[in-house]
C-alpha positions in Angstrom: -72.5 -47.7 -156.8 -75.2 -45.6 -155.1 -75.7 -44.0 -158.6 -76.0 -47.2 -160.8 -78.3 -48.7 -158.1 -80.7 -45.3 -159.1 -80.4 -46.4 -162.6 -81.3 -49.6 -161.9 -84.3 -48.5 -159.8 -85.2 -46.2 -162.9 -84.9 -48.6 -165.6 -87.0 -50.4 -163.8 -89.6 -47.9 -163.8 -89.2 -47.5 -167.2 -89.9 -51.5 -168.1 -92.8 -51.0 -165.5 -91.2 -53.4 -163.3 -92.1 -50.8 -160.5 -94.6 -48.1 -160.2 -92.8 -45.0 -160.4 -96.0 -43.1 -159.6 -95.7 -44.2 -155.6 -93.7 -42.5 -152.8 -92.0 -45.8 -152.1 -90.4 -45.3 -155.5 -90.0 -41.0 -155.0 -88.0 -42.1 -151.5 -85.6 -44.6 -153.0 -84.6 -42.4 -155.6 -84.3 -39.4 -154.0 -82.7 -40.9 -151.4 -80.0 -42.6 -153.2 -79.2 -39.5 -154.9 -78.8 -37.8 -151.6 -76.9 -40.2 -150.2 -74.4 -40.4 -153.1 -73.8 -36.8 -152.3 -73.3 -36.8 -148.8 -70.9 -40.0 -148.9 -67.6 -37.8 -148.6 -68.7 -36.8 -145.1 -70.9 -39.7 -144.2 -69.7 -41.5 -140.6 -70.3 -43.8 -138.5 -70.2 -41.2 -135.7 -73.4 -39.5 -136.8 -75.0 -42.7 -137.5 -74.4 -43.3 -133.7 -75.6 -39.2 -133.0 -78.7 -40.8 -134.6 -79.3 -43.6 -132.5 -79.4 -41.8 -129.5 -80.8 -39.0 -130.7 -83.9 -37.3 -129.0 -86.7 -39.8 -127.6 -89.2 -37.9 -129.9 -87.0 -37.7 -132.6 -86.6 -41.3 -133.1 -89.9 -41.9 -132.3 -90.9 -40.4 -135.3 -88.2 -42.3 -137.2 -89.1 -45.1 -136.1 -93.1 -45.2 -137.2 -91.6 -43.6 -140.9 -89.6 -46.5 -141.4 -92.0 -49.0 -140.5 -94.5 -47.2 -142.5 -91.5 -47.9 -145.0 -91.4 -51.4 -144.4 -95.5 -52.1 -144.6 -95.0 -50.6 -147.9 -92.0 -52.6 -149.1 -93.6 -56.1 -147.6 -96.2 -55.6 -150.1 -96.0 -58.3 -153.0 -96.2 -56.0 -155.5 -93.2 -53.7 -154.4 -90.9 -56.9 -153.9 -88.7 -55.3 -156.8 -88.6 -51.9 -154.9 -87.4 -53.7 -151.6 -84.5 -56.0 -153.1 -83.3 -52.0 -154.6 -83.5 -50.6 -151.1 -81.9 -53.8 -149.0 -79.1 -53.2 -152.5 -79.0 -49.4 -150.7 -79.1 -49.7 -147.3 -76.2 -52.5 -148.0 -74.3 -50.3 -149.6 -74.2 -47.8 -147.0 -73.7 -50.2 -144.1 -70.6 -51.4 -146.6 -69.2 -47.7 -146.7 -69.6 -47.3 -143.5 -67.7 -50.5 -142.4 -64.7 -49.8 -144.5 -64.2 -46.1 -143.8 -64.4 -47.1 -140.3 -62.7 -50.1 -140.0 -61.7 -50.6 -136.0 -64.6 -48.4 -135.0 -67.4 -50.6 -136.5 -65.9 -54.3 -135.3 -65.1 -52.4 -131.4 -69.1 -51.2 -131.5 -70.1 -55.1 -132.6 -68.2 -55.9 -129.5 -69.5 -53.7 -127.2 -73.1 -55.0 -128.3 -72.0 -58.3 -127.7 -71.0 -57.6 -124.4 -73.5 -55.9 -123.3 -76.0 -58.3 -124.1 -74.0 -61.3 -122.1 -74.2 -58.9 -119.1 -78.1 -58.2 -119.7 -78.2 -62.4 -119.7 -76.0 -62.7 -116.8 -77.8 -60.4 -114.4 -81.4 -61.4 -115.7 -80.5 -65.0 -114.2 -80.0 -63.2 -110.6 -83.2 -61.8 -111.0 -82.0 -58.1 -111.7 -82.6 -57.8 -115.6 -81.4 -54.4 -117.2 -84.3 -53.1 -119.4 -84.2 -52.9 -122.7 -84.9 -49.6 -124.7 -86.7 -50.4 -128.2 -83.6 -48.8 -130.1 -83.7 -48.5 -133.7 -81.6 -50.6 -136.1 -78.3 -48.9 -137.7 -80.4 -50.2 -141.0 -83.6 -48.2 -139.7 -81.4 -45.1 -139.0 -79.6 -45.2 -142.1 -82.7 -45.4 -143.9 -84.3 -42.8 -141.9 -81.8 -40.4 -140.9 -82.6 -37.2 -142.9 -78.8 -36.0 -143.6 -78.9 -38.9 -146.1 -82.9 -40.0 -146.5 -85.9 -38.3 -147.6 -87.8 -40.9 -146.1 -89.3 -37.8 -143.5 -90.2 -35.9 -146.6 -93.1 -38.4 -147.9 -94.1 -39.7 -144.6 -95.7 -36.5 -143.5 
């Protein structure tokens, strides 16, 4: 699927329905041909290495892929952002089925933790929260299957 979504993304280069001569467009190719490659050994478990990886690590991240998103929120790359929602959506697919009781437990936990967060805010002790990145933000910016890092230098 990762493969036919780049020959979408190139077709529509080809029909101009993109600009191909962008890095928005050099990112979303690249990295769907990287990801397609790394799928056999793709997991949830370094998804989650990812997200609570090094403070300075995700920093960085973090300002690519909203540097990403500014780019992608433009009008004129609305075609380019319906392709990379089509790949990020695939690999949050993949990820779900290959991992099928890990991915619903993790949903859980979240849940849970956020009804304690709520519980203990109303006794006045609130939990902070940290500003952690989105499993679409990492997948889109993790650099075993992105090349995001490559053309936000």
């Amino acid at each position: 699927m990762l493969f036919s979504l780049r020959d979408v993304l190139r077709c529509a280069a080809a029909t101009h329905d993109v600009n191909a001569d962008g890095w928005v467009f050099d990112y979303i190719d690249s990295s769907l041909t990287k990801a397609a490659a790394t799928l056999p050994r793709l997991t949830a478990y370094e998804l989650l290495a990812c997200m609570v990886a090094e403070r300075k690590l995700r920093s960085h991240h973090h300002e690519d892929y909203r540097l990403l998103q500014k780019e992608l929120e433009k009008p004129e790359n609305s075609r380019l952002r319906a392709i990379h929602q089509g790949y990020t959506s695939l690999l949050t697919e993949f990820l779900s089925e290959r991992h099928a009781i890990l991915i619903p437990l993790l949903k859980r936990v979240g849940i849970f933790l956020a009804r304690v967060r709520i519980f203990l805010a109303r006794f006045g002790k609130p939990i902070p929260v940290a500003d952690e990145p989105s499993a679409v933000e990492v997948l889109a910016a993790d650099p075993e299957i992105s090349t995001l890092h490559e053309y936000c230098k």
